[in-house]
N, C-alpha and C positions, 0 to 999 in steps of 0.2 A: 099936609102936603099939597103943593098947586098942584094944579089938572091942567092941561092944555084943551082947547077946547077949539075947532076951527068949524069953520063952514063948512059945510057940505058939496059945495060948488066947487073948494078948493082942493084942489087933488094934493096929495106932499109928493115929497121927490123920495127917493127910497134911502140918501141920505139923510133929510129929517125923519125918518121911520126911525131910522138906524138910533140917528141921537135922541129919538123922546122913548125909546125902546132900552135904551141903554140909561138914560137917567128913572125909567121907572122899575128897572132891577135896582139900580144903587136903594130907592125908595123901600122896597120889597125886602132885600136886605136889610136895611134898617130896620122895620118894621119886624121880619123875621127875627132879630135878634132880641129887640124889646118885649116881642109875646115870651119867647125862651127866658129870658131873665126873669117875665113874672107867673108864669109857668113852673120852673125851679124850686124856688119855695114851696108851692103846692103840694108837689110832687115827693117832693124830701122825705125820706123812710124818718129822718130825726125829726119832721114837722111835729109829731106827738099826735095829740088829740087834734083831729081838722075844727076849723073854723066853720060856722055855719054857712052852706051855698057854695063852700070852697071844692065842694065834688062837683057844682056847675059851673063855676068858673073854671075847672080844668076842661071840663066838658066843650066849654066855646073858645078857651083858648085853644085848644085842640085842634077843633073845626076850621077854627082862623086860621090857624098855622098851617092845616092841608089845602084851602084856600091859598093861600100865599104862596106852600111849595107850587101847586100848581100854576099859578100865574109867572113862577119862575120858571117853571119849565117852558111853558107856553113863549117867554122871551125870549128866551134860549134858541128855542125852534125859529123864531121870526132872524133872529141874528144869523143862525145857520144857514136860512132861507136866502138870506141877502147875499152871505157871502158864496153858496152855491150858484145864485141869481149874475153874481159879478163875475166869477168864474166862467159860466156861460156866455156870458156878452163878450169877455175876451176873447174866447174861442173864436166867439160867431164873428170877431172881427179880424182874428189873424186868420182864420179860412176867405173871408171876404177878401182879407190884399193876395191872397194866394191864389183865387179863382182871380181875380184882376191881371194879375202876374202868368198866369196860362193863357189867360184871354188873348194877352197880349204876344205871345211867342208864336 
């Protein structure tokens, strides 16, 4: 998976947040679903006799997987953040023509 990687100096706008936040849930998804498919197998009551390391390899796929839900959630809240953020700015801009609008009477 690319990384996006910027300078430090360069601030993003809260619509680039928005879309490199939104392509690294599609990512995380992905990813979520590939640990789960090899996860599956392991886990299988008809697996029979486990393979050797295959009770550690549940182990880190595990890990991974609460790893990733987390980072989903964490996106989640950034996208909620934005759109609570945008909600506000409208406000504070139909209050500003309103206080304009008193100013003025």
């Amino acid at each position: 998976m690319a990384m996006m990687v910027f300078p430090r100096e360069e601030k993003l706008s809260q619509d680039e947040i928005v879309l490199g936040t939104k392509a690294v849930i599609q990512g995380l998804e992905t990813l979520r679903g590939e640990h789960r498919a090899l996860l599956a197998p392991l886990v299988a009551p008809e697996a029979g006799e486990a393979e050797p390391g295959s009770q550690e390899r549940c182990i880190l796929l595990r890990r991974s997987l609460e790893a990733i839900e987390l980072g989903l959630g964490e996106a989640q809240v950034i996208l909620a953040l934005s759109s609570h953020l945008g909600a506000v700015e409208s406000e504070k801009q139909k209050l500003r023509a309103q206080v304009r609008r008193l100013v003025q009477e």
